[in-house]
GUPA-218611 format. One record per residue (C-alpha): residue in one letter; residue number from 1; x, y, z. Coordinates in Angstrom, 2 decimals. Example, Ala and Ser with C-alpha at 12.3 -4.5 7.8 and 13.67 -1.06 7.14 Angstrom:
% GUPA-218611
+------+-----+---------+---------+---------+
! code ! pos !       u !       v !       w !
+------+-----+---------+---------+---------+
!    a !   1 !   12.30 !   -4.50 !    7.80 !
!    s !   2 !   13.67 !   -1.06 !    7.14 !
+------+-----+---------+---------+---------+
This chain:
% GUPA-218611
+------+-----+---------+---------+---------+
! code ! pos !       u !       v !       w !
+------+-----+---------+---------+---------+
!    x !   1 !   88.81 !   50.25 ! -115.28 !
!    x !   2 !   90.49 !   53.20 ! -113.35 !
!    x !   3 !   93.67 !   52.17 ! -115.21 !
!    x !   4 !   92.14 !   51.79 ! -118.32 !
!    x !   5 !   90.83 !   55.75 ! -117.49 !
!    x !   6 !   93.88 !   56.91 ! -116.34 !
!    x !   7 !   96.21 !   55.24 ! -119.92 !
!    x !   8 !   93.82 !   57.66 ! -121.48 !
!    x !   9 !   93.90 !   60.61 ! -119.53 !
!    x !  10 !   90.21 !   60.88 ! -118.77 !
!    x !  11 !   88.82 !   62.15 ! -115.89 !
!    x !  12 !   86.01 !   60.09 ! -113.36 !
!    x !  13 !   83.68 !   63.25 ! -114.83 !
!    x !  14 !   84.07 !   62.62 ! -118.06 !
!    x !  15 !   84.14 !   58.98 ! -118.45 !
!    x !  16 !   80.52 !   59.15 ! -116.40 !
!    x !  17 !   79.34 !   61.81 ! -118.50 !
!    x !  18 !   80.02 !   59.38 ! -121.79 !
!    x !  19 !   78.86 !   56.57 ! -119.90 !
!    x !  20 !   75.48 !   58.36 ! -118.99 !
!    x !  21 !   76.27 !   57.17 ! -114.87 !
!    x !  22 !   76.92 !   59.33 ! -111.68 !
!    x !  23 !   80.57 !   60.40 ! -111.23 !
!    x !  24 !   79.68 !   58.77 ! -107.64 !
!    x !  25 !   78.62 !   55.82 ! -108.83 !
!    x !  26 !   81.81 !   54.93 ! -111.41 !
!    x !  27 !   83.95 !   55.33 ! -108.53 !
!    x !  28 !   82.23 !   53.45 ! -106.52 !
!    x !  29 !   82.43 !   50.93 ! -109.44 !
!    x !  30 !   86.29 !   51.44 ! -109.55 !
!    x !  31 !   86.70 !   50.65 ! -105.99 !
!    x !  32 !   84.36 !   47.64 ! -106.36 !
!    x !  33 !   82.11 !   49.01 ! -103.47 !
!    x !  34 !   79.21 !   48.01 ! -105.57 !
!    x !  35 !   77.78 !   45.23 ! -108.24 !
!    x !  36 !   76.47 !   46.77 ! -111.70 !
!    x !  37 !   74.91 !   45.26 ! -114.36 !
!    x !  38 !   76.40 !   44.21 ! -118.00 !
!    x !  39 !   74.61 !   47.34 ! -119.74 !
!    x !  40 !   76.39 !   49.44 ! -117.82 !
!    x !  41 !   79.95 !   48.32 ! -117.89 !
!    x !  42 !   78.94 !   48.04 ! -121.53 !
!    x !  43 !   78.40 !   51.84 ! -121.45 !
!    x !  44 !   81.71 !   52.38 ! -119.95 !
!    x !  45 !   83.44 !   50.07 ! -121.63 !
!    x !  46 !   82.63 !   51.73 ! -124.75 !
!    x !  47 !   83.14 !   55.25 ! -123.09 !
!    x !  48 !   86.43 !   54.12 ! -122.18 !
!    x !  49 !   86.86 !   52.86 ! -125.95 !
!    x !  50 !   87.44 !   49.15 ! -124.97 !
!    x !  51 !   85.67 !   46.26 ! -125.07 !
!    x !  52 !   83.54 !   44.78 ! -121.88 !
!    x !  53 !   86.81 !   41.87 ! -121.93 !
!    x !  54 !   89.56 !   44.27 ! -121.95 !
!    x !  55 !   88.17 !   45.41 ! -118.14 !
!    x !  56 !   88.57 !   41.69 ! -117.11 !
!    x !  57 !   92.05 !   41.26 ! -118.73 !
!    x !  58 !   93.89 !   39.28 ! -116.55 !
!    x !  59 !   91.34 !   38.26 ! -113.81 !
!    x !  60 !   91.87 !   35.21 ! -112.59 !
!    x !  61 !   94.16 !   34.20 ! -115.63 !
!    x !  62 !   96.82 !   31.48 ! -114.35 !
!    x !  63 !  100.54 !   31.90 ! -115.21 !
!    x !  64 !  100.27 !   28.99 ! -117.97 !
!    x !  65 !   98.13 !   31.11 ! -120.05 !
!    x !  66 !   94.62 !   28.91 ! -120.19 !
!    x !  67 !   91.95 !   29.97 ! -118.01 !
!    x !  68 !   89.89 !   27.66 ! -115.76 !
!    x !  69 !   86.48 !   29.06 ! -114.37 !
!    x !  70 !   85.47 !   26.22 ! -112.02 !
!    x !  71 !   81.74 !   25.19 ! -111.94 !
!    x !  72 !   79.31 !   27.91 ! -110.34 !
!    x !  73 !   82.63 !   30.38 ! -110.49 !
!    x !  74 !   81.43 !   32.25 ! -113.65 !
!    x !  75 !   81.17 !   35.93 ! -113.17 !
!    x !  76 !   77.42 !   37.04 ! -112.57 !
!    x !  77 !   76.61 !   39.70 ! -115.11 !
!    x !  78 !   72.84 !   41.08 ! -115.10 !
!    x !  79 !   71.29 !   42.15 ! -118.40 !
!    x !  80 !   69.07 !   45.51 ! -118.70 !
!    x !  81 !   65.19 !   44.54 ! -117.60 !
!    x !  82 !   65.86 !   41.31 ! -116.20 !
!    x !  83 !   64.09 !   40.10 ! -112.87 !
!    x !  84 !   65.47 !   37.53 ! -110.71 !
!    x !  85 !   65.10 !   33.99 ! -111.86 !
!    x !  86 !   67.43 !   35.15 ! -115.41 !
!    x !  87 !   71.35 !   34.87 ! -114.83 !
!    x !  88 !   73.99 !   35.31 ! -117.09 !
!    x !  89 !   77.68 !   34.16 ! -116.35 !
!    x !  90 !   80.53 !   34.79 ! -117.72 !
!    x !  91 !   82.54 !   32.07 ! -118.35 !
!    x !  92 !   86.07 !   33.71 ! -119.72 !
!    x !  93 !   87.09 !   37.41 ! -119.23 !
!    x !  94 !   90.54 !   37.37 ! -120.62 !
!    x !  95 !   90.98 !   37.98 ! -124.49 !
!    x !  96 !   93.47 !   40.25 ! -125.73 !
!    x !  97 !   92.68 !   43.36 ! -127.28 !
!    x !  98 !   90.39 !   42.53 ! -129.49 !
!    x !  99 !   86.94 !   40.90 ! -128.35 !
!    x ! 100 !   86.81 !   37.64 ! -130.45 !
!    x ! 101 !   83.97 !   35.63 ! -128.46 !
!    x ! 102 !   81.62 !   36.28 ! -125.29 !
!    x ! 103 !   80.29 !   32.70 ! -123.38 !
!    x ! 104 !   77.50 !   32.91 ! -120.92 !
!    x ! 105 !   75.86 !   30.38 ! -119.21 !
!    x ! 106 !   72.08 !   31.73 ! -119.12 !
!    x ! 107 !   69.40 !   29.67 ! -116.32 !
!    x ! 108 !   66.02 !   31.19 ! -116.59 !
!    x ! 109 !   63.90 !   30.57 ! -113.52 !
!    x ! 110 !   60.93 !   32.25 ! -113.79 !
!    x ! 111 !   58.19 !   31.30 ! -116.04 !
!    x ! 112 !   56.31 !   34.42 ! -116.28 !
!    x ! 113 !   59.39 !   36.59 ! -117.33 !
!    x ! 114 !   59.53 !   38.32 ! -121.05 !
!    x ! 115 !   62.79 !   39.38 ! -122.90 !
!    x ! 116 !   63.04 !   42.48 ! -125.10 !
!    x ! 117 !   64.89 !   41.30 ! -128.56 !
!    x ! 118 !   68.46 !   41.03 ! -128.60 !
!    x ! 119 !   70.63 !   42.51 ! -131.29 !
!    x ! 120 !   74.02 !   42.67 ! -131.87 !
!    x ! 121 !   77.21 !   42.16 ! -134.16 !
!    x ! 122 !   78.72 !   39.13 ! -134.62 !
!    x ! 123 !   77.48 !   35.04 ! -134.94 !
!    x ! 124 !   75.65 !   33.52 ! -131.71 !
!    x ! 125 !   75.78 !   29.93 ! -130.86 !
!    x ! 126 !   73.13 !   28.56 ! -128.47 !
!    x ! 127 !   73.43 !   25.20 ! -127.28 !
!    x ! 128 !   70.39 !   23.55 ! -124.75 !
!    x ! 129 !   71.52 !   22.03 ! -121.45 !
!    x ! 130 !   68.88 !   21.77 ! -119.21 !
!    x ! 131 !   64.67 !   22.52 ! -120.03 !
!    x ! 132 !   62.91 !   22.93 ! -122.95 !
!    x ! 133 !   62.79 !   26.78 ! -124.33 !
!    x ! 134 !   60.90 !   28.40 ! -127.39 !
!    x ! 135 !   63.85 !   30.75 ! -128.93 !
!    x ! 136 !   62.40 !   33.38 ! -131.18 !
!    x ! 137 !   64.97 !   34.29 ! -134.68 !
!    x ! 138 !   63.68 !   36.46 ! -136.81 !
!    x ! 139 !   59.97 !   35.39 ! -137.62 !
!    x ! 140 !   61.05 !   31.68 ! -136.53 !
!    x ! 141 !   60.50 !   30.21 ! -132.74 !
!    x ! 142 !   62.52 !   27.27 ! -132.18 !
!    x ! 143 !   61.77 !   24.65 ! -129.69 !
!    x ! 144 !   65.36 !   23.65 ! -127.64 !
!    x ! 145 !   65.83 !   20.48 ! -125.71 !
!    x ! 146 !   68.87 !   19.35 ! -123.93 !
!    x ! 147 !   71.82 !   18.58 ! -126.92 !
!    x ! 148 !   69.82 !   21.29 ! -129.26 !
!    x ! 149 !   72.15 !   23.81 ! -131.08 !
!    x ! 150 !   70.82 !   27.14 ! -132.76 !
!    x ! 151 !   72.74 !   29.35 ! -134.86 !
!    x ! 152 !   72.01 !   32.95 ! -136.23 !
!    x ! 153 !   73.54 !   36.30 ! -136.75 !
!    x ! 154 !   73.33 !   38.62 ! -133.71 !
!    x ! 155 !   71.84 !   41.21 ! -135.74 !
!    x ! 156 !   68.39 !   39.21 ! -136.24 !
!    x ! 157 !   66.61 !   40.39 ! -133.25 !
!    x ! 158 !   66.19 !   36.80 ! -130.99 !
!    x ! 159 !   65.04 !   36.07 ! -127.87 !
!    x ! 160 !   63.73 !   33.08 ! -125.41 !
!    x ! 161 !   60.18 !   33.16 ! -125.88 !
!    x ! 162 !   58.34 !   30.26 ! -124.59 !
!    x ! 163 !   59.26 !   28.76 ! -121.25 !
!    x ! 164 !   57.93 !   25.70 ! -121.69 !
!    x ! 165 !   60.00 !   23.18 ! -119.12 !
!    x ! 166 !   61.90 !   25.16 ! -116.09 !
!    x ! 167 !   64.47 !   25.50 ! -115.33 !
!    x ! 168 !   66.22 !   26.37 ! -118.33 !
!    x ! 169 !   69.95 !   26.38 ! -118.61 !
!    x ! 170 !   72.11 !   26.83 ! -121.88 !
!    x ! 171 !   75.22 !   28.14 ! -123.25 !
!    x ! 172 !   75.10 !   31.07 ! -125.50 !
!    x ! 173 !   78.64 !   31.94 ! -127.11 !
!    x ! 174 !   78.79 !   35.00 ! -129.24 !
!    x ! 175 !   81.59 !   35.09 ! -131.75 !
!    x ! 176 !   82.60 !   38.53 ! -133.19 !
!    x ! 177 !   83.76 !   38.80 ! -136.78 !
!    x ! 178 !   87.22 !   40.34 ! -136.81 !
!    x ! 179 !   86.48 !   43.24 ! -139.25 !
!    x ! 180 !   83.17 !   44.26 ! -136.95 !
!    x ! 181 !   85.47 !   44.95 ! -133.69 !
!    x ! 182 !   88.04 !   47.75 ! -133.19 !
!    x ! 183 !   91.34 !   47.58 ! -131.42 !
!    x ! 184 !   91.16 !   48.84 ! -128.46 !
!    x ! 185 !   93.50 !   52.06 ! -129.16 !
!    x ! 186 !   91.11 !   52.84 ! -131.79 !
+------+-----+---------+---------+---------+
């Protein structure tokens, strides 16, 4: 990220003023003294005019050019209003500059939690693992059991509704359209 900031010539004040965050707490980001949550490098990433992958371009990428995130070695991300029991990892950080997909494995714990709606650009993919989940599309709930696949656009506001066998666990991939993202220099 402080790269990123410094190819553009922006300052630690400015970057947190666009990113709405303490000029305290991005450098305490940069110097990875503390954990933040995927709004907020969201909010920098897009003060920084990148996408969230660009700041994980080249983490952990091996020399032949494929990625391998081992099992429970996904990157924890934590979405805006979500209590313990949610967790989202990230299961590839690396993909050029323009953001083409987003995977996250999502385990729900917590049977009492509620989601606000989701919306974004793009096509998601949902695909059951583990539980049994009432996913809201639209006006629609769908009921998801283990080998269930759900597709929508992002911008149809969606969420898990119904928790109805714990724990939950599925894959949600999120594939952006190529005239819907910018390059990164953009």
């Amino acid at each position: 990220m402080k790269d990123i900031r410094q190819q553009h010539g922006l300052t630690i004040a400015e970057v947190a003023e666009r990113a709405n965050i303490s000029r305290g707490m991005l450098s305490k980001i940069e110097n990875n003294l503390v954990s933040t949550s995927l709004d907020t490098l969201e909010q920098l990433a897009n003060s920084l005019g990148v996408t969230i992958s660009r700041l994980f371009q080249g983490y952990n990428l091996p020399t032949g050019g494929a990625q391998l995130v081992k099992s429970g070695q996904g990157m924890e991300v934590v979405r805006r209003g979500t209590r313990n029991g949610h967790t989202y990892h990230l299961l590839a950080y690396d993909q050029g500059p323009k953001k083409l997909f987003e995977p996250f494995l999502i385990t729900l714990e917590d049977p009492e939690e509620e989601f606000p709606s989701f919306e974004h650009a793009g096509t998601e993919f949902l695909y059951m693992l583990e539980g049994e989940l009432g996913y809201r599309v639209g006006e629609e709930v769908y009921t998801l059991r283990p080998g269930d696949a759900l597709t929508f656009r992002g911008e149809i506001p969606h969420r898990p509704e119904v928790h109805a066998k714990l724990p939950i666990r599925f894959l949600s991939i999120i594939h952006y359209d190529n005239d819907e993202e910018l390059h990164d220099h953009e």
